[in-house]
C-alpha positions in Angstrom: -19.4 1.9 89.7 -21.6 3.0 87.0 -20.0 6.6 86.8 -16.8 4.7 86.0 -18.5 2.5 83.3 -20.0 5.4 81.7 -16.2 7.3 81.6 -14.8 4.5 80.3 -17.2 3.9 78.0 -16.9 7.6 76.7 -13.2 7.2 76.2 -13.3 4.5 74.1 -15.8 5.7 72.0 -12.9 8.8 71.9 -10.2 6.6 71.1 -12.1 4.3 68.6 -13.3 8.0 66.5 -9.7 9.1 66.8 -8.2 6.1 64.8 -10.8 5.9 62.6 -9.9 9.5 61.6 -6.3 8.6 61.3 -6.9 6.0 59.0 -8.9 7.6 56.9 -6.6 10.4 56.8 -3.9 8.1 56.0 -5.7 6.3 53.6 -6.7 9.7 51.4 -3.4 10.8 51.8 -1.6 11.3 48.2 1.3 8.9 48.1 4.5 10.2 46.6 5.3 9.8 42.7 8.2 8.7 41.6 10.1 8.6 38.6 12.6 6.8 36.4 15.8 9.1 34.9 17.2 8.7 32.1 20.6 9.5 31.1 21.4 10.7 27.0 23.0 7.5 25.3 25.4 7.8 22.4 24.6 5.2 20.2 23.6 4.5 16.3 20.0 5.3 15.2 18.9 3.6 12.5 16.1 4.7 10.4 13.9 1.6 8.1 11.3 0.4 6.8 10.0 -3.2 7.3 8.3 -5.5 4.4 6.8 -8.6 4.7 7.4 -10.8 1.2 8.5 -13.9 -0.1 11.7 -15.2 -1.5 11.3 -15.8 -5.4 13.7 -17.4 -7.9 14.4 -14.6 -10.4 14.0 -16.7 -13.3 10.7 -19.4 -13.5 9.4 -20.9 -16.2 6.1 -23.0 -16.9 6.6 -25.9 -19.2 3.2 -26.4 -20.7 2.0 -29.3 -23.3 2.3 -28.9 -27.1 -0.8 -31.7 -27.8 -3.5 -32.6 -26.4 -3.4 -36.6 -24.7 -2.8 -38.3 -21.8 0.6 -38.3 -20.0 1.7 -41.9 -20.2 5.5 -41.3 -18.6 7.0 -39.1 -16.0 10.8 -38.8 -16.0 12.1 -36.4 -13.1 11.0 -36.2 -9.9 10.6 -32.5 -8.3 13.7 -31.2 -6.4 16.2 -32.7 -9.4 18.5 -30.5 -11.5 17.4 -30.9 -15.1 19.5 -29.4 -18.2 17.8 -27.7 -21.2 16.4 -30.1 -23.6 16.0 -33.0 -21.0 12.7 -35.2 -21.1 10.6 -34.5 -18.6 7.3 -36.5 -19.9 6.2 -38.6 -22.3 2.3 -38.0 -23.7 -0.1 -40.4 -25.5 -1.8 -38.8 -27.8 -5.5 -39.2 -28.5 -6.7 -38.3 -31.7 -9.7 -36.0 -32.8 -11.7 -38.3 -34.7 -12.7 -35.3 -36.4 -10.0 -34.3 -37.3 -8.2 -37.8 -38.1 -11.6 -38.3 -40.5 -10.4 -35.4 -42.2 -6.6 -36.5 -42.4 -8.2 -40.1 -43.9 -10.1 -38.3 -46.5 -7.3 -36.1 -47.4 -4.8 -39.6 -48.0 -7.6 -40.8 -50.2 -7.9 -37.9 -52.2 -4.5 -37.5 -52.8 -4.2 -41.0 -53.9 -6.6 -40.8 -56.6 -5.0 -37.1 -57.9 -1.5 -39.2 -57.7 -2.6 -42.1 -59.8 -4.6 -40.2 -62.1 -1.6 -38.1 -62.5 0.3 -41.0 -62.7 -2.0 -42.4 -65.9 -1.8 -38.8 -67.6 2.0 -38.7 -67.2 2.1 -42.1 -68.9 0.0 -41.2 -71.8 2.4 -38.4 -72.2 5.5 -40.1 -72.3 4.7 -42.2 -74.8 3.1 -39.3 -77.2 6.6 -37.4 -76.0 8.2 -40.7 -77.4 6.5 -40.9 -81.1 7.1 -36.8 -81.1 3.3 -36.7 -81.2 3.3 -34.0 -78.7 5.8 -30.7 -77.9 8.3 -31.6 -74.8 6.5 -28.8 -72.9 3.9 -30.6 -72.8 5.3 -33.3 -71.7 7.4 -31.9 -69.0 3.8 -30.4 -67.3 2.9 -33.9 -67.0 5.7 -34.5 -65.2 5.7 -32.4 -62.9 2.2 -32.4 -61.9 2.9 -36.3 -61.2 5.6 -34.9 -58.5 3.5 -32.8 -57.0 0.9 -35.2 -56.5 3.2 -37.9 -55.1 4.1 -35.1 -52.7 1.0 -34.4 -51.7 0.3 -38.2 -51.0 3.2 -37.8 -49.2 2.6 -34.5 -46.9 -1.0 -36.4 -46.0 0.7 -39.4 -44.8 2.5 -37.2 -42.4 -0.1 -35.5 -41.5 -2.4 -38.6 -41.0 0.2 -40.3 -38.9 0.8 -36.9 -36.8 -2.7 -36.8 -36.0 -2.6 -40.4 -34.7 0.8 -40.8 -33.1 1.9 -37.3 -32.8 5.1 -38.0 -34.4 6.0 -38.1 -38.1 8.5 -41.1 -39.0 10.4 -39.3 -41.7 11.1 -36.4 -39.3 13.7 -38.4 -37.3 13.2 -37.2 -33.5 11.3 -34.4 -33.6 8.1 -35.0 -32.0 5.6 -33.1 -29.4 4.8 -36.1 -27.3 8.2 -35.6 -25.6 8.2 -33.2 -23.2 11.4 -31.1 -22.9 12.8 -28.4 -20.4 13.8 -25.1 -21.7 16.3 -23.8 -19.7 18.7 -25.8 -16.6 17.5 -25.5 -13.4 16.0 -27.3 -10.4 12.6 -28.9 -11.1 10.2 -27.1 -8.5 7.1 -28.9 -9.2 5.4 -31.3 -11.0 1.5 -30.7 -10.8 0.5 -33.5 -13.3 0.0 -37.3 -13.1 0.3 -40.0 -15.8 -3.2 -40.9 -16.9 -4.0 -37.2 -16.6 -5.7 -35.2 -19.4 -3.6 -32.4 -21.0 -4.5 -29.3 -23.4 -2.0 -28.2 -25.8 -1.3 -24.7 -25.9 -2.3 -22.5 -28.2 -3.9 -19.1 -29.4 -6.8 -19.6 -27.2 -5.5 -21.7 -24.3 -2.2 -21.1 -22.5 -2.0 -25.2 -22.1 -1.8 -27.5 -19.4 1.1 -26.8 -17.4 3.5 -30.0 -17.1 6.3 -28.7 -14.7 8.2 -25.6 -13.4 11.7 -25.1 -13.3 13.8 -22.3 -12.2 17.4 -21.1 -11.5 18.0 -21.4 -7.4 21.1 -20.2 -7.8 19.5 -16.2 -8.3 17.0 -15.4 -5.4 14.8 -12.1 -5.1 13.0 -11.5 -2.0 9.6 -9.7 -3.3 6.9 -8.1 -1.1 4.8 -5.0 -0.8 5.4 -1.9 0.8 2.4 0.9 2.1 2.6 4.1 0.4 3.2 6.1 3.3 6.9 4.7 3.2 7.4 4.4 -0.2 8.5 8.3 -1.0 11.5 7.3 0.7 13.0 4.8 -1.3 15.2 4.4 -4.2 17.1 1.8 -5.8 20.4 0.7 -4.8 19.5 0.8 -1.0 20.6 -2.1 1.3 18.3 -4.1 2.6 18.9 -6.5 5.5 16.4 -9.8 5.2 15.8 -13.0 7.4 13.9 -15.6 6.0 11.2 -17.4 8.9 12.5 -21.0 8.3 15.9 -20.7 8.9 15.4 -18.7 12.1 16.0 -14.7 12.9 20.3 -15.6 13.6 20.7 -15.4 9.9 20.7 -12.0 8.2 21.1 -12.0 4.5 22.3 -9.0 2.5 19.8 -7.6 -0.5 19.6 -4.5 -2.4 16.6 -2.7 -3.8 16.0 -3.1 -7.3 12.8 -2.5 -8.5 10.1 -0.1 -7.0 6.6 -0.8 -9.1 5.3 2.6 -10.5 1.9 1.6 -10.0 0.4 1.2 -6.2 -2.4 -2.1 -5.6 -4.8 -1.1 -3.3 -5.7 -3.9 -0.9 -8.0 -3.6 2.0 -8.5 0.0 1.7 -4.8 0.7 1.6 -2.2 1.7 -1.3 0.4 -0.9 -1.6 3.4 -1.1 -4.2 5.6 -4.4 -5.2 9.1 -3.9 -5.0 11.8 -6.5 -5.4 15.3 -6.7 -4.1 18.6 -9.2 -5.4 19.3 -11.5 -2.6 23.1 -11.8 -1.8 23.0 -16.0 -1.1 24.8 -17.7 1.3 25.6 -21.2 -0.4 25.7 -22.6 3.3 21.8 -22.2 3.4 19.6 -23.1 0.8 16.7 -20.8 0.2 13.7 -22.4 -1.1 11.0 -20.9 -3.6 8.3 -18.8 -1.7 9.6 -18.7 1.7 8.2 -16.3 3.9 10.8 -13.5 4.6 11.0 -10.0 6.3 13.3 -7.3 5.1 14.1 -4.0 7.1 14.6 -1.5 4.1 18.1 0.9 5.8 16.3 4.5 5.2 18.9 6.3 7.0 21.9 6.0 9.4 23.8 7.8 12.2 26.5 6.9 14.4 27.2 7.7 17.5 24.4 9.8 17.8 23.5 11.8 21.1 20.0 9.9 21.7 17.4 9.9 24.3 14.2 7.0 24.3 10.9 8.5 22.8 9.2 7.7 25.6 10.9 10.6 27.5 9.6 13.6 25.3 6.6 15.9 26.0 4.8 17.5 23.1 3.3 21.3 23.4 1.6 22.2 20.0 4.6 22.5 17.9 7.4 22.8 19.9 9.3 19.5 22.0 10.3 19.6 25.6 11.8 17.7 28.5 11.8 17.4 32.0 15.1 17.9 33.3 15.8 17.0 36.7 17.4 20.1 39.1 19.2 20.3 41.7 16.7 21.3 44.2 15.3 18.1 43.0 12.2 19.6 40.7 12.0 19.4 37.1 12.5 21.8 34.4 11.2 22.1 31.5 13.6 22.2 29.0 12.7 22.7 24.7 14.8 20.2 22.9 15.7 20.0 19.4 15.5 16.3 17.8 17.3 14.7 14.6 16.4 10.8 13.1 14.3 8.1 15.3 14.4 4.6 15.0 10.9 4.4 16.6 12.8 3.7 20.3 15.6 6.1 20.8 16.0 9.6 18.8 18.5 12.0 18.0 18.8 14.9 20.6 20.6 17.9 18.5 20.5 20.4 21.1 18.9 20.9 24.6 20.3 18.2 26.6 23.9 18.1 27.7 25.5 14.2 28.6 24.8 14.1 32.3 21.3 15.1 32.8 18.6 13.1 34.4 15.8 13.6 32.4 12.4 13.0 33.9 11.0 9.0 32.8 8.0 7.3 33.2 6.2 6.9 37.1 7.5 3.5 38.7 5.1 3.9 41.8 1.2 5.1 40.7 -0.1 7.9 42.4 -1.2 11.5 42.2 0.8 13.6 40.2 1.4 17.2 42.8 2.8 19.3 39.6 
């Protein structure tokens, strides 16, 4: 009984080593790789650049205050159409005391010089009259009478400028009312009434009131890396969608302007470059709405194309593997044309109904 328990026991160790081999054989064993193929596709291959900008109206224009006050009355409301000369604001202006002291003094001054005139003029008249003095004389008197009652006159204006920032006796002209320049949609209103403004002038550009521009001319502007920019030129088509109104909308644009001059931002050389948008009155494009445009660099149709992914690089040259029929793969030297960055022109290497050699669907060891 025990010499059977002992045989048994041996052939179970046996068996229990044997499958323990097998596994491990199995389990170290390489599994096959497989591939994907890929057959040439005719298609178009599109060459272009893509720039991140902003849609711009061609034509802005800062309205900025002509005195220095306090804006008493807003007119318009941003997101109206406004024509050229239009109020937009009225402003309340607060005098220099300075400078209205100086305005006082002048009146004053001018007033004495006019009635002291006034005396001399008199005196000479009546000498004119009794022919006690020559008429030349006389007509000097007069005339520096005039000017004097003219200068009264100019300080009054001035005087009542300084205070009201209006003149009387120059009808409707005045610099309190503020006026648009051109037609166009109001974009933006940055003041309040009871704020401060500036006037502008030599030394300050002046506190701007509103903006208006023409919506009816778009530009898309952005900025464009240097490495891209050797290949552009004005007059090329640009295809744009704008992120608000959604990526189903392409508008047309063509390059216009490319900026001689590159920016260099975070350690990179960018250039501005603007394009005319071709609207589409169904959508409205609003001022600085983020936009992408794909810059067309080069075309061809129906090109003979295979995906990038499927090329193999040795130094210079360009090969692929080409499936035989014996099942291996050849290598086969390939000669390319334009890429879109997914598919690329084959010229030459590759005839329509080869299986070219893709990437591994199943990991394993590659046996080449």
């Amino acid at each position: 009984m025990k010499k059977y328990f002992i045989i048994f026991f041996v052939i179970m160790v046996i068996l229990s080593l044997a499958w323990t081999l097998r596994f491990l054989y199995k389990k170290s064993e390489s599994k096959p790789v497989v591939y994907e193929h890929v057959k040439p596709l005719v298609t178009d291959v599109v060459r272009k650049a893509i720039v991140a900008g902003t849609v711009i109206p061609r034509k802005e224009v800062l309205i900025k205050s002509q005195v220095s006050g306090i804006i008493d009355k807003i007119f318009v409301t941003p997101g109206t159409f406004v024509k050229s000369g239009e109020v937009i604001a009225r402003i309340k202006i607060i005098p220099d005391m300075v400078s209205m002291n100086e305005a006082e003094n002048r009146l004053k001054r001018s007033v004495i010089n006019k009635d002291q005139m006034q005396q001399e003029f008199d005196r000479a008249e009546k000498l004119f009259r009794q022919g006690a003095i020559p008429q030349s004389e006389f007509l000097l008197a007069q005339t520096n009478v005039k000017n004097a009652m003219q200068e009264v006159e100019a300080a009054e204006g001035n005087l009542q400028i300084i205070r009201e920032g209006v003149n009387s006796k120059l009808g409707n002209a005045t610099n309190t009312m503020v006026r648009s320049t051109i037609s166009g949609m109001l974009l933006d209103v940055p003041v309040k009434e009871g704020n401060s403004v500036i006037q502008s002038n030599t030394f300050n550009e002046g506190t701007t009131i509103a903006s208006i521009a023409d919506m009816g001319k778009m530009i898309f502007e952005g900025k464009i890396d240097e490495s891209e920019i050797g290949r552009l030129s004005a007059g090329m088509p640009m295809l744009m969608t704008v992120g608000a109104i959604g990526n189903n909308k392409i508008f047309n644009a063509t390059l216009e302007y490319i900026a001689p001059k590159g920016i260099v931002e975070n350690g990179t050389v960018q250039f501005l470059i603007r394009a005319a948008i071709n609207i589409d009155r169904q959508f409205f494009l609003r001022a600085n709405y983020s936009a992408n445009a794909d810059i067309i660099i080069e075309k061809k149709s129906n090109a003979f194309t295979l995906p990038e992914s499927v090329l193999r690089f040795s130094g210079d040259s360009v090969y692929v593997e080409k499936k035989s029929k014996s099942g291996d793969y050849l290598r086969v030297p390939v000669k390319t044309g334009i890429s879109d960055g997914i598919n690329i022109e084959i010229l030459s290497g590759v005839a329509k109904d080869d299986l070219i050699k893709g990437i591994e669907i199943q990991e394993g060891t590659n046996n080449e």
